[in-house]
N, C-alpha and C positions, 0 to 999 in steps of 0.2 A: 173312832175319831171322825168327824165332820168333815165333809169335802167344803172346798174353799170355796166361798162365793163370787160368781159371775160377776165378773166388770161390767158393769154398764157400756156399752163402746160409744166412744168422743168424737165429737168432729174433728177431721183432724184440719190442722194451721193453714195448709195450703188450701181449703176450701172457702174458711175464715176470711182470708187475702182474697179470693174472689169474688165472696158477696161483698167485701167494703169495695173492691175496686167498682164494680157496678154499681153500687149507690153513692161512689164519690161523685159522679157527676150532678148530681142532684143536689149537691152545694154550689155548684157553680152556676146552675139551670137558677134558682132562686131568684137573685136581682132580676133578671134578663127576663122570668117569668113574671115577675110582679108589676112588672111594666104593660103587658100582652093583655095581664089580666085585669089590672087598672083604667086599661082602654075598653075592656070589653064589658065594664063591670053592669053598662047599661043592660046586657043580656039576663042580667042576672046569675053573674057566674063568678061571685066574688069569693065562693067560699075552694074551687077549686087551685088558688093558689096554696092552701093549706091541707086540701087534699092528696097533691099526690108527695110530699114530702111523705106524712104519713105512710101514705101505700110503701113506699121504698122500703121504710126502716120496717114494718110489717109484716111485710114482704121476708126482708133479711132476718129478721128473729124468728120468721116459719122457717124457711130454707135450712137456715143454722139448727132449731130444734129435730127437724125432719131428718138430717141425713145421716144418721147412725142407721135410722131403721127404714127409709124411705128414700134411700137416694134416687129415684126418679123426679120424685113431687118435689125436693130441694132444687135438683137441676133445672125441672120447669119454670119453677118457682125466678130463678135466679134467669131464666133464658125472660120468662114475659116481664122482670124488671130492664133487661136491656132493652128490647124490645120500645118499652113506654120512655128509656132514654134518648135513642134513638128515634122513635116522633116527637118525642117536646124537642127534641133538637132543632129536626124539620121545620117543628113548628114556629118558633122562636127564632133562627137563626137566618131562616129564607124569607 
């Protein structure tokens, strides 16, 4: 008889709950950056309002893929998304 085949291991829910809570800000950042970058668009920087949504959700679907087998690069991964929330904050809100 065959030995039973290895479970793939999941991420588990509670880590799920923290890549959304860190890319929830990033819905709120939207209006309030569309505006920053509307003003700026003379620099030539129009396509950065569409940029860093991107990075976030990116961001979370690496974090999320990684951390069965890589819980470092997840963790980073989810620390340099706070990180970039925390200065478009800055940036936007001061």
């Amino acid at each position: 008889m065959a030995p039973a085949p290895l479970r793939e291991p999941r991420t588990p829910w509670w880590f799920i709950v923290i890549i959304l809570l860190v890319a929830l800000p990033t819905v709120t950042f939207i209006p309030q950056a569309a505006d920053v970058v509307e003003q700026a668009r003379w620099l030539g920087t129009a396509y950065m309002g569409w940029l860093y949504p991107a990075y976030v959700v990116i961001s979370g679907i690496c974090a999320w893929m990684c951390y069965p087998r890589r819980r470092a690069l997840a963790w980073i991964l989810v620390a340099l998304v706070l990180l970039t929330d925390i200065g478009l904050f800055l940036t936007v809100a001061l």
